[in-house]
Chimera marker file (.cmm) of the C-alpha trace (Angstrom):
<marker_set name="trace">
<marker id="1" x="91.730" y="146.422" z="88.426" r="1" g="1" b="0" radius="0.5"/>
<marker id="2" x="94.614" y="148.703" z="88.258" r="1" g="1" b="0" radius="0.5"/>
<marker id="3" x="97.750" y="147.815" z="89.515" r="1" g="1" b="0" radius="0.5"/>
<marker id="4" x="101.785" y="148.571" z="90.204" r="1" g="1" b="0" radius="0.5"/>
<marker id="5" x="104.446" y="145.795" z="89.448" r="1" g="1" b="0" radius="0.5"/>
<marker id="6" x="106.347" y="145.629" z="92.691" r="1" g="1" b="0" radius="0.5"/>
<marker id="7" x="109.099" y="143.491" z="90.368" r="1" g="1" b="0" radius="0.5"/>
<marker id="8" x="110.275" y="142.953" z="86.915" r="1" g="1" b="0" radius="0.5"/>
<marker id="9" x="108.134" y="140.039" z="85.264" r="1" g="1" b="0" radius="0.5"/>
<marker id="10" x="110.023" y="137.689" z="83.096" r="1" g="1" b="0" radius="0.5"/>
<marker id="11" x="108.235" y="135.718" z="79.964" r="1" g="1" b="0" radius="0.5"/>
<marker id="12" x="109.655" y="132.185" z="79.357" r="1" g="1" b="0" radius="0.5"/>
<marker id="13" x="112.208" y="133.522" z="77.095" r="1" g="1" b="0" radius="0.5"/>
<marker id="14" x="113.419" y="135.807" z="79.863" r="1" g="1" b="0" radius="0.5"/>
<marker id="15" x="112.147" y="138.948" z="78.670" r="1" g="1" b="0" radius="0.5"/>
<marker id="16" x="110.958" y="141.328" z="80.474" r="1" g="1" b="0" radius="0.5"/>
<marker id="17" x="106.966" y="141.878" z="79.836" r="1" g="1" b="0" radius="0.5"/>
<marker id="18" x="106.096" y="144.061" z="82.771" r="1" g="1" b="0" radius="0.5"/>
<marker id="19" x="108.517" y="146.405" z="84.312" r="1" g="1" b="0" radius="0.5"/>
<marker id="20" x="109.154" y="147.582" z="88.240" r="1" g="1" b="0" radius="0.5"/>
<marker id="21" x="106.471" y="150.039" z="88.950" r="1" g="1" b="0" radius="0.5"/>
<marker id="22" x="105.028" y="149.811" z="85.812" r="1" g="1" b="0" radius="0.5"/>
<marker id="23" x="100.767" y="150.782" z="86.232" r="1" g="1" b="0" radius="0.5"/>
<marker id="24" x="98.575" y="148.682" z="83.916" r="1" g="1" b="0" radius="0.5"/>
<marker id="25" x="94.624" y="147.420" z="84.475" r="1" g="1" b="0" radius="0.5"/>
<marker id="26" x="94.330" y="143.574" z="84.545" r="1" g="1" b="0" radius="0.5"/>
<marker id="27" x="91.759" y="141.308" z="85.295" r="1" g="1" b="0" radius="0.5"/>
<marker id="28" x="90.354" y="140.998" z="89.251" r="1" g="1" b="0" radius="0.5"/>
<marker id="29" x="90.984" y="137.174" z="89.537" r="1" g="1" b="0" radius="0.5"/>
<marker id="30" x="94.380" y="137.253" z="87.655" r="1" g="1" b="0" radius="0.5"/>
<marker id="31" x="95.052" y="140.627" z="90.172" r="1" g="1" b="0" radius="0.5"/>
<marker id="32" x="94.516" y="139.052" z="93.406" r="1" g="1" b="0" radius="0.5"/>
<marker id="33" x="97.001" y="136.053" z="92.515" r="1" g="1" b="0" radius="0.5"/>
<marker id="34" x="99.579" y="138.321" z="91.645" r="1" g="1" b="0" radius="0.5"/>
<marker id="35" x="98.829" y="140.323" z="94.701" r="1" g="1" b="0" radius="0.5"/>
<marker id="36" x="99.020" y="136.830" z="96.937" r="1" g="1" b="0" radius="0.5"/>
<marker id="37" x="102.533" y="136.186" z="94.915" r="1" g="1" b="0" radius="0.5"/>
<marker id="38" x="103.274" y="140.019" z="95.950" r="1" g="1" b="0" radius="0.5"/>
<marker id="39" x="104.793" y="140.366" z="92.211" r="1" g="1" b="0" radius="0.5"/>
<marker id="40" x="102.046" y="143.904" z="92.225" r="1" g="1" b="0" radius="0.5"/>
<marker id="41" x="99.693" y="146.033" z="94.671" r="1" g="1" b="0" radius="0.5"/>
<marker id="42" x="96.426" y="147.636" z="94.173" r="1" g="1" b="0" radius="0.5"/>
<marker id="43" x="96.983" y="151.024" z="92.395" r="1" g="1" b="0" radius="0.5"/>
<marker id="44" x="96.312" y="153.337" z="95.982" r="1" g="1" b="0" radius="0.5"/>
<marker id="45" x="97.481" y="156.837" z="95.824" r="1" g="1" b="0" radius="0.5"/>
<marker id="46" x="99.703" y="155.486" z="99.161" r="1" g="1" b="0" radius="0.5"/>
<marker id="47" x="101.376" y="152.812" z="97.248" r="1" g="1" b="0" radius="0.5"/>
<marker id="48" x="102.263" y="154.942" z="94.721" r="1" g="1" b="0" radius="0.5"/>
<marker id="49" x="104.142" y="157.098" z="97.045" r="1" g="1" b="0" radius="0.5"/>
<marker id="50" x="105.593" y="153.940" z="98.423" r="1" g="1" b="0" radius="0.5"/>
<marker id="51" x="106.888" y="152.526" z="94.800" r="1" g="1" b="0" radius="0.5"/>
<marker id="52" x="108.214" y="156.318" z="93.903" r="1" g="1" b="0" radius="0.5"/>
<marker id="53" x="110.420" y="156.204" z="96.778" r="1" g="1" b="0" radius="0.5"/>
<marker id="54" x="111.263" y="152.817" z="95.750" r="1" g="1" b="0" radius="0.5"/>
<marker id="55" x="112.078" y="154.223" z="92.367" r="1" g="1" b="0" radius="0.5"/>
<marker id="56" x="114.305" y="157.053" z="93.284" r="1" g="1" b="0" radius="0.5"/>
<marker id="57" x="116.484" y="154.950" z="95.452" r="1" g="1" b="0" radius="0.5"/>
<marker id="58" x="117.032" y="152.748" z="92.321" r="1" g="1" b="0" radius="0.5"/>
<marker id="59" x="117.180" y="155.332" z="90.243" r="1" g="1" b="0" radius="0.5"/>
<marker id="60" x="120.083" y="157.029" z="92.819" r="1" g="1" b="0" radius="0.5"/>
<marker id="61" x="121.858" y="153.799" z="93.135" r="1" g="1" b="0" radius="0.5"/>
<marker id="62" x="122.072" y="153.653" z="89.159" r="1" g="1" b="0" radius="0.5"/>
<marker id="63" x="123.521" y="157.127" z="89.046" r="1" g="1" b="0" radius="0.5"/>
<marker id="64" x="125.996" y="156.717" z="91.449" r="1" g="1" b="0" radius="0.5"/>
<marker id="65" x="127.130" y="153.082" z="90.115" r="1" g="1" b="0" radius="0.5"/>
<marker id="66" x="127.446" y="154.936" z="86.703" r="1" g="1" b="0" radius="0.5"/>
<marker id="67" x="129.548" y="157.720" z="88.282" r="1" g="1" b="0" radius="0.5"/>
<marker id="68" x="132.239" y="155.358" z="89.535" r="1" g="1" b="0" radius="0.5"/>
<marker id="69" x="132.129" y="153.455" z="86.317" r="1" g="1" b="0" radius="0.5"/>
<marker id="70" x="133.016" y="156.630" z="84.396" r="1" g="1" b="0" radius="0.5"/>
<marker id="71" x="135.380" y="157.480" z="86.449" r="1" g="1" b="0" radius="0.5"/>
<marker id="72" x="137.254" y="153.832" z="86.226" r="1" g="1" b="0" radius="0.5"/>
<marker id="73" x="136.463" y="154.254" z="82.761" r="1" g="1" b="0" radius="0.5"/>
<marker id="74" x="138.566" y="157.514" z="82.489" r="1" g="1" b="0" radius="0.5"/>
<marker id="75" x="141.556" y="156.388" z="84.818" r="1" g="1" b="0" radius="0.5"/>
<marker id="76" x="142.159" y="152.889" z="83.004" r="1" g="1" b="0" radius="0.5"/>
<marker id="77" x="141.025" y="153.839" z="79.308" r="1" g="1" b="0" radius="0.5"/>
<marker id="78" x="143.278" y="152.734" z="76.520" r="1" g="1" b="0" radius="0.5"/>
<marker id="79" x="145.746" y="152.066" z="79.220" r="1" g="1" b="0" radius="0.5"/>
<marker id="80" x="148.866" y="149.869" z="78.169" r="1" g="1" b="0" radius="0.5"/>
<marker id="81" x="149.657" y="147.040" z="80.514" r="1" g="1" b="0" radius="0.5"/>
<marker id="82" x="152.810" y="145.457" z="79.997" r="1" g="1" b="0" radius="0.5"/>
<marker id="83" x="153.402" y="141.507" z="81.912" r="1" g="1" b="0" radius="0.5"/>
<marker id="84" x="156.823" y="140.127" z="81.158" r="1" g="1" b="0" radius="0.5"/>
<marker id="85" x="156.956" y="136.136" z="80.909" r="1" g="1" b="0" radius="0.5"/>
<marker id="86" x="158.812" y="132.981" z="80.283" r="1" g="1" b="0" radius="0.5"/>
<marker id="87" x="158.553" y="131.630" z="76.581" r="1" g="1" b="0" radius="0.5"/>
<marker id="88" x="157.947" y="127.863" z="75.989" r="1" g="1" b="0" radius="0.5"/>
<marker id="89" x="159.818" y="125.680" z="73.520" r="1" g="1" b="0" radius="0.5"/>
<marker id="90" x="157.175" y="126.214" z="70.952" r="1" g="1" b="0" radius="0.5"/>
<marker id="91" x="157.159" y="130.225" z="71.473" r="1" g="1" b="0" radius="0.5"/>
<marker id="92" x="154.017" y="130.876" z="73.629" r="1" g="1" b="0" radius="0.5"/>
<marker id="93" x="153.711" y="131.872" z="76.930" r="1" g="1" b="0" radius="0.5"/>
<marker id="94" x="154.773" y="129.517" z="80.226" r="1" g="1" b="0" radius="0.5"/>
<marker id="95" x="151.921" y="130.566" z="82.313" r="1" g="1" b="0" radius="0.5"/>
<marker id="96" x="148.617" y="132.072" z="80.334" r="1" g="1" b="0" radius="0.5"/>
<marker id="97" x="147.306" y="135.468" z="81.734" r="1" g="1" b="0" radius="0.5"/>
<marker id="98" x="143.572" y="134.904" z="83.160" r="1" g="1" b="0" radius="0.5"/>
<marker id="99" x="140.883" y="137.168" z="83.652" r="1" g="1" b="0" radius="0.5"/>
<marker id="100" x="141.596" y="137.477" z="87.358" r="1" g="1" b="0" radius="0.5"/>
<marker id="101" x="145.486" y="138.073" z="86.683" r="1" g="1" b="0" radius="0.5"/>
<marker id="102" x="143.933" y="140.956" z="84.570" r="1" g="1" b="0" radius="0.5"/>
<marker id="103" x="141.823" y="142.439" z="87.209" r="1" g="1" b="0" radius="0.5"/>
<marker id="104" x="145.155" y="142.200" z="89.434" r="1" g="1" b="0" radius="0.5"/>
<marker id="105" x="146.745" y="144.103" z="87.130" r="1" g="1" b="0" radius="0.5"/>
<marker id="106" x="144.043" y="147.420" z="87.252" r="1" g="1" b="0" radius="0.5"/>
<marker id="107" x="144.251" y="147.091" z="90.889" r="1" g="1" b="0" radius="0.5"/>
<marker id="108" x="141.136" y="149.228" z="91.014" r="1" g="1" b="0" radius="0.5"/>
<marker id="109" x="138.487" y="146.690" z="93.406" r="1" g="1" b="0" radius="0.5"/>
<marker id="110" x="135.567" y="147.857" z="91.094" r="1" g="1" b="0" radius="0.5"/>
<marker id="111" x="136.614" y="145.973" z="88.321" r="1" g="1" b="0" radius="0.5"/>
<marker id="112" x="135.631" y="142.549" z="88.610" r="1" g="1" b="0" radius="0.5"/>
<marker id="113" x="136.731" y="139.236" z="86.115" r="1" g="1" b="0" radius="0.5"/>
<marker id="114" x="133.123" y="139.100" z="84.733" r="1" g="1" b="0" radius="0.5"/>
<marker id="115" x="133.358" y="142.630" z="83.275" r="1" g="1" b="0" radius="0.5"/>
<marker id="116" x="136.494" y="141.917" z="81.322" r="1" g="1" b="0" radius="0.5"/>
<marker id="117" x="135.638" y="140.268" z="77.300" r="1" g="1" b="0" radius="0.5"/>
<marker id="118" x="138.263" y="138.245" z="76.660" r="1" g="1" b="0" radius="0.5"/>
<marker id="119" x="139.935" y="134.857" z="76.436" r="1" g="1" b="0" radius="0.5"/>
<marker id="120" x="143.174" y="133.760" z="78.508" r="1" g="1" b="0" radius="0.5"/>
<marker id="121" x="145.817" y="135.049" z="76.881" r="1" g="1" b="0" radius="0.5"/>
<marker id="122" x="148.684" y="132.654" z="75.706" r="1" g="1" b="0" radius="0.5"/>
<marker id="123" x="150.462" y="134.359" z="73.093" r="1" g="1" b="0" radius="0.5"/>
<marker id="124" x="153.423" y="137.263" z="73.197" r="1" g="1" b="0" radius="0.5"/>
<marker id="125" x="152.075" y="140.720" z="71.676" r="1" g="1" b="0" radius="0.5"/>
<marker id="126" x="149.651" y="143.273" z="72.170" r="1" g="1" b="0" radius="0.5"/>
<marker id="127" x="146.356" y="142.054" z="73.333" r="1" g="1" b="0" radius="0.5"/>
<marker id="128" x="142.717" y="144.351" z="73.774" r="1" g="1" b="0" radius="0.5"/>
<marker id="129" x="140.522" y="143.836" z="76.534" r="1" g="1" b="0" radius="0.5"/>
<marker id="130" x="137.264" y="145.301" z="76.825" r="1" g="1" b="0" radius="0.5"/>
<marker id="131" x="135.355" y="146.488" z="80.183" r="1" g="1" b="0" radius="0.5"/>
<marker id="132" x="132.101" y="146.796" z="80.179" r="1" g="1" b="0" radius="0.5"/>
<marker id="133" x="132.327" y="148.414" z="84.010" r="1" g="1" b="0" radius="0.5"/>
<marker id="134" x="128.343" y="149.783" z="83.353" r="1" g="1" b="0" radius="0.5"/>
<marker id="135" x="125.582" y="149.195" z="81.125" r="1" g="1" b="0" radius="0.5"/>
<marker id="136" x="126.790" y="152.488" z="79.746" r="1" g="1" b="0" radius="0.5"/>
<marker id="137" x="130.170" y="152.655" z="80.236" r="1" g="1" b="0" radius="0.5"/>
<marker id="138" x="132.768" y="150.335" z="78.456" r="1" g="1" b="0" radius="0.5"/>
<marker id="139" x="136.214" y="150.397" z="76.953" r="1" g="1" b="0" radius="0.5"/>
<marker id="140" x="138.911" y="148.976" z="75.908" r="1" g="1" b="0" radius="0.5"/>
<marker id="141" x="142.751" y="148.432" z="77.807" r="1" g="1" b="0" radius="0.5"/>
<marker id="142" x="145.692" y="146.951" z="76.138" r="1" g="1" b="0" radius="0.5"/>
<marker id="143" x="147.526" y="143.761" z="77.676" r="1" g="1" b="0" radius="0.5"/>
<marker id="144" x="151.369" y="143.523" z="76.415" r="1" g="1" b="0" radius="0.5"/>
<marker id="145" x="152.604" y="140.426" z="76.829" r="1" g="1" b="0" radius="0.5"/>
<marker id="146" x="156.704" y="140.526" z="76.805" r="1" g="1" b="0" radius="0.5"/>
<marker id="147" x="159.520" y="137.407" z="76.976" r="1" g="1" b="0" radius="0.5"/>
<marker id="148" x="161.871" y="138.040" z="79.628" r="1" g="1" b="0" radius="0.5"/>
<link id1="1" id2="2" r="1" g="1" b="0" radius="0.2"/>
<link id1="2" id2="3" r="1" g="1" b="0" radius="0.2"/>
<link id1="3" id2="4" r="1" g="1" b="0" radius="0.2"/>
<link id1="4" id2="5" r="1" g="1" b="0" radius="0.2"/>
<link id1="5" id2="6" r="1" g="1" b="0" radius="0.2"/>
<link id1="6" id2="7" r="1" g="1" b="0" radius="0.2"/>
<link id1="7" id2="8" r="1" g="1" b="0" radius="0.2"/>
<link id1="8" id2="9" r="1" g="1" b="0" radius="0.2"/>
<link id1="9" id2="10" r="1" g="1" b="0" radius="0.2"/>
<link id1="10" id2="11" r="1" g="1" b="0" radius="0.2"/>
<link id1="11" id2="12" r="1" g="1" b="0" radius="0.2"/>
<link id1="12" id2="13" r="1" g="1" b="0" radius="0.2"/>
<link id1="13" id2="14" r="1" g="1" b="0" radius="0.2"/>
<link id1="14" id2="15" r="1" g="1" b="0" radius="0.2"/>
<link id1="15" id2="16" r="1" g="1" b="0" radius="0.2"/>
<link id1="16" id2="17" r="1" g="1" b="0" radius="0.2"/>
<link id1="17" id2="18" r="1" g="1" b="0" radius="0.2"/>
<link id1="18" id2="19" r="1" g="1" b="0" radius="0.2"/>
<link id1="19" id2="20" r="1" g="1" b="0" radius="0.2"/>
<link id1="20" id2="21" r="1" g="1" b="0" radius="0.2"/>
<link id1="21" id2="22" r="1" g="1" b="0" radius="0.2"/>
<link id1="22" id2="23" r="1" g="1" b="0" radius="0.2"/>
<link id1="23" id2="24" r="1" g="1" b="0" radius="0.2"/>
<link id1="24" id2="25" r="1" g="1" b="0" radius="0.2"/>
<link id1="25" id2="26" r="1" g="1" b="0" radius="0.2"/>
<link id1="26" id2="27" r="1" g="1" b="0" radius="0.2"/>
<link id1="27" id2="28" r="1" g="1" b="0" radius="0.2"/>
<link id1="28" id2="29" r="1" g="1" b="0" radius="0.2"/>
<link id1="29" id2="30" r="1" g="1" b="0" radius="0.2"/>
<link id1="30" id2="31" r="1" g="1" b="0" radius="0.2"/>
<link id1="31" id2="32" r="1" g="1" b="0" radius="0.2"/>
<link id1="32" id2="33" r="1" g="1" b="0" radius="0.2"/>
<link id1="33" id2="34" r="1" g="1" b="0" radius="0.2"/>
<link id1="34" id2="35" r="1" g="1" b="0" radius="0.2"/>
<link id1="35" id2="36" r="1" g="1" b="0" radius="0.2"/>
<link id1="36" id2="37" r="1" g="1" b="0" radius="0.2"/>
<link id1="37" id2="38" r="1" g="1" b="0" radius="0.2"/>
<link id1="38" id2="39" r="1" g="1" b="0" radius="0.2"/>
<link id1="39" id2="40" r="1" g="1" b="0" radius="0.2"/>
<link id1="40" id2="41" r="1" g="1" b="0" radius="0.2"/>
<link id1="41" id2="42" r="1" g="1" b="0" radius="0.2"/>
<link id1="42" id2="43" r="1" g="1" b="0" radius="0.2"/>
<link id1="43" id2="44" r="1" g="1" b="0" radius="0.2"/>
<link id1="44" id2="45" r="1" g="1" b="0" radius="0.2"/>
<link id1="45" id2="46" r="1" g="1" b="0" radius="0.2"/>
<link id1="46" id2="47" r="1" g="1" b="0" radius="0.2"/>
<link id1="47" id2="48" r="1" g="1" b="0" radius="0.2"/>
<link id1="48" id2="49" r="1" g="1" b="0" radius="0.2"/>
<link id1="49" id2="50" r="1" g="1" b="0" radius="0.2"/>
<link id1="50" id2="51" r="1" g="1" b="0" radius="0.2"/>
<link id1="51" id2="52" r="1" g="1" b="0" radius="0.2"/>
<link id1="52" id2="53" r="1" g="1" b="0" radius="0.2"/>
<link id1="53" id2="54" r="1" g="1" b="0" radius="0.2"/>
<link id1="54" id2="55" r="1" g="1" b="0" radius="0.2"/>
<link id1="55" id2="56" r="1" g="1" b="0" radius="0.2"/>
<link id1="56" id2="57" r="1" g="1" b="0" radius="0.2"/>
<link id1="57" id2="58" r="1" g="1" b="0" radius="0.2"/>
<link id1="58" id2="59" r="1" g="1" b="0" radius="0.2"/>
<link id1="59" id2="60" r="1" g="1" b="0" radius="0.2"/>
<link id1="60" id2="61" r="1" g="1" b="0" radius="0.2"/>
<link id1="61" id2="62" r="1" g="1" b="0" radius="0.2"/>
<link id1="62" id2="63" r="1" g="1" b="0" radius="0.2"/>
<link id1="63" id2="64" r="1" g="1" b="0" radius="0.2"/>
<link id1="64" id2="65" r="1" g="1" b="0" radius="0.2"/>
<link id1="65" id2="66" r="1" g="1" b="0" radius="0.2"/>
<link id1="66" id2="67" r="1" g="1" b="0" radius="0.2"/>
<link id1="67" id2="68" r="1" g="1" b="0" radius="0.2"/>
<link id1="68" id2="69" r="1" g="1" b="0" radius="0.2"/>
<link id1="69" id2="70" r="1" g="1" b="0" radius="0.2"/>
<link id1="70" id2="71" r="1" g="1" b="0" radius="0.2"/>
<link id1="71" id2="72" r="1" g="1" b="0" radius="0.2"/>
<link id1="72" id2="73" r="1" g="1" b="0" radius="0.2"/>
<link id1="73" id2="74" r="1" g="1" b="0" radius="0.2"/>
<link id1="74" id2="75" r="1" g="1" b="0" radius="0.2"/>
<link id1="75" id2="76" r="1" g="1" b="0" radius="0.2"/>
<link id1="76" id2="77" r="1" g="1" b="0" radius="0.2"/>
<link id1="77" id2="78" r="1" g="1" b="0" radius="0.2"/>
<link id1="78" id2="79" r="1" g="1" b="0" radius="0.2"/>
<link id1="79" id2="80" r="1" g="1" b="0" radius="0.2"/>
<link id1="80" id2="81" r="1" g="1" b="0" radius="0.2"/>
<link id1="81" id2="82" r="1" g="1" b="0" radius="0.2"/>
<link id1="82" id2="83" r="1" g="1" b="0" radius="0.2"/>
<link id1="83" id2="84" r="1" g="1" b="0" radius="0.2"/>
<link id1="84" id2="85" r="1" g="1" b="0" radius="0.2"/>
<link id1="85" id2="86" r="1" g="1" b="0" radius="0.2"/>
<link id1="86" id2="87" r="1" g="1" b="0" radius="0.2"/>
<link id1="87" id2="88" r="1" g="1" b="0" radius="0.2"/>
<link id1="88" id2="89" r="1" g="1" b="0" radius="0.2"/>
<link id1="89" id2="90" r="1" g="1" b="0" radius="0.2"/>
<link id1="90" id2="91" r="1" g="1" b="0" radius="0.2"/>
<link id1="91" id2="92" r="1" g="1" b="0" radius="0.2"/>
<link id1="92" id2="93" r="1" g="1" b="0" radius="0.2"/>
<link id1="93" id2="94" r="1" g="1" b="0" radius="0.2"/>
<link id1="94" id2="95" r="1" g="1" b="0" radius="0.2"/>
<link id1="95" id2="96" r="1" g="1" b="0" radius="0.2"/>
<link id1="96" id2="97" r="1" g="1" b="0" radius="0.2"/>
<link id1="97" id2="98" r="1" g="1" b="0" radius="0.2"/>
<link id1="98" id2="99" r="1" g="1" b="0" radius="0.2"/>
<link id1="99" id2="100" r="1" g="1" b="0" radius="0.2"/>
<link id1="100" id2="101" r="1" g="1" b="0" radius="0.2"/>
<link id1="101" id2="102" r="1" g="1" b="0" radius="0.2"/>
<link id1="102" id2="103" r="1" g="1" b="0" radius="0.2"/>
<link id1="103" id2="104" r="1" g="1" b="0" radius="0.2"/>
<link id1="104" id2="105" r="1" g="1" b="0" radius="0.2"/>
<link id1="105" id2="106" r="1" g="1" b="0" radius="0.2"/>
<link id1="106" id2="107" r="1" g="1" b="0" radius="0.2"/>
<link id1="107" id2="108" r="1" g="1" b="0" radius="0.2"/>
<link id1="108" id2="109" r="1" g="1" b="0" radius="0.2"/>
<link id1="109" id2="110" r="1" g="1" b="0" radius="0.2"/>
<link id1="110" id2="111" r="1" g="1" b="0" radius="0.2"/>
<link id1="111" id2="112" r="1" g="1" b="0" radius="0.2"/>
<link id1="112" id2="113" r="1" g="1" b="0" radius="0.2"/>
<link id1="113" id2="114" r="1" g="1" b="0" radius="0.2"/>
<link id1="114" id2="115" r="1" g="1" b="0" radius="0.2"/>
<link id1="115" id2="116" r="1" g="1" b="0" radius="0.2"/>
<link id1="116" id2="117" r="1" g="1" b="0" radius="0.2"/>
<link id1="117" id2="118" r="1" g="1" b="0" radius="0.2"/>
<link id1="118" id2="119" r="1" g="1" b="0" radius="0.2"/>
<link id1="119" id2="120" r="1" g="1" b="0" radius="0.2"/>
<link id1="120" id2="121" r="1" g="1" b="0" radius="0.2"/>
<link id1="121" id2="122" r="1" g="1" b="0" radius="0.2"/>
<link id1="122" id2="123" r="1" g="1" b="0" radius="0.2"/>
<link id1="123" id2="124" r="1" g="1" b="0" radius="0.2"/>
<link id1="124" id2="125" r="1" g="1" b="0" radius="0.2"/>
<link id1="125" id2="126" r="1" g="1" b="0" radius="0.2"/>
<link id1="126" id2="127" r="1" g="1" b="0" radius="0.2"/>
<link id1="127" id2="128" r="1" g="1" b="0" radius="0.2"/>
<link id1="128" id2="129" r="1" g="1" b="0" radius="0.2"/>
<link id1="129" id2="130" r="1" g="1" b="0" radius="0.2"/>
<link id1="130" id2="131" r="1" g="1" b="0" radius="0.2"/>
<link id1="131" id2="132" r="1" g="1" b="0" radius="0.2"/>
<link id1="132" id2="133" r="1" g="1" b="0" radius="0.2"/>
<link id1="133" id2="134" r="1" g="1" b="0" radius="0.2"/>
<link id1="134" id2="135" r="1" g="1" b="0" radius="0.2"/>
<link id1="135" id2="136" r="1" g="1" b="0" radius="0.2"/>
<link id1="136" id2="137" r="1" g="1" b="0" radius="0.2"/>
<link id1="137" id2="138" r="1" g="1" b="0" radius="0.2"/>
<link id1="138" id2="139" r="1" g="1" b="0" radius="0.2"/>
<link id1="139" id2="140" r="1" g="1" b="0" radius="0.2"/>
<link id1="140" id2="141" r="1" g="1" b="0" radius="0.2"/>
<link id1="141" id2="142" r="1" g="1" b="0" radius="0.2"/>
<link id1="142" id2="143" r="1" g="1" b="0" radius="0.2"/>
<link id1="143" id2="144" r="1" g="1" b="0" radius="0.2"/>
<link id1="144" id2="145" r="1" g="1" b="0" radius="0.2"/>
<link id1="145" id2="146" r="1" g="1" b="0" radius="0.2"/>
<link id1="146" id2="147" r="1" g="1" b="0" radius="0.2"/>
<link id1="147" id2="148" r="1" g="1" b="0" radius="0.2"/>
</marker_set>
């Protein structure tokens, strides 16, 4: 029977073996579980027209989400950040610099503490941080960490 993927199926590993709207011919027994699961539908020229619309909307919401990433990308790239704080005895910082002190920092709400690579910062100097804002779109900001 052919059939459309309604959803991304996921091996054990967690690949992906069968994308979204994918079309592919598969067994009638093995087709009419999947179809009770709802993970596809019978390949019908009306649910094809259903999945396309299904597909542009994700495909629009992709663009758009990659639109605003570039342009965070080209307001806050290679940006120098500079944080001024208290030294300890031993020459490191008082209070370290998290991720979400970071994302305080761009004040830009787009930019969330999961999309910054890096550890907490404890040490004076210069210190790269990397965005990935997008599949697509990812650079690179630099922390400077002064003593007052």
């Amino acid at each position: 029977m052919k059939v459309i993927y309604t959803k991304n199926i996921y091996d054990k590993s967690g690949k992906i073996i069968h994308h979204l709207c994918e079309l592919d011919e598969i067994a009638n027994g093995y087709a009419n579980f999947l179809i009770k699961k709802g993970d596809i539908l019978p390949d019908t020229p009306e649910n094809r027209l259903e999945l396309n619309k299904v597909r542009e909307k994700i495909l629009d919401e992709y663009c758009q989400e990659l639109h605003y990433a570039m342009q965070d990308a080209d307001k806050l790239k290679d940006k120098e950040f500079t944080v001024k704080k208290k030294a300890t005895p031993r020459g490191t910082i008082s209070e370290s610099i998290t991720k979400n002190d970071i994302c305080e920092m761009l004040d830009t709400p787009t930019i969330e503490s999961k999309m910054l690579k890096t550890d907490i910062i404890k040490t004076f100097g210069k210190h790269t941080v990397t965005v990935i804002r997008h599949p697509e779109v990812r650079f690179d900001i630099v922390i400077n960490v002064e003593e007052i």
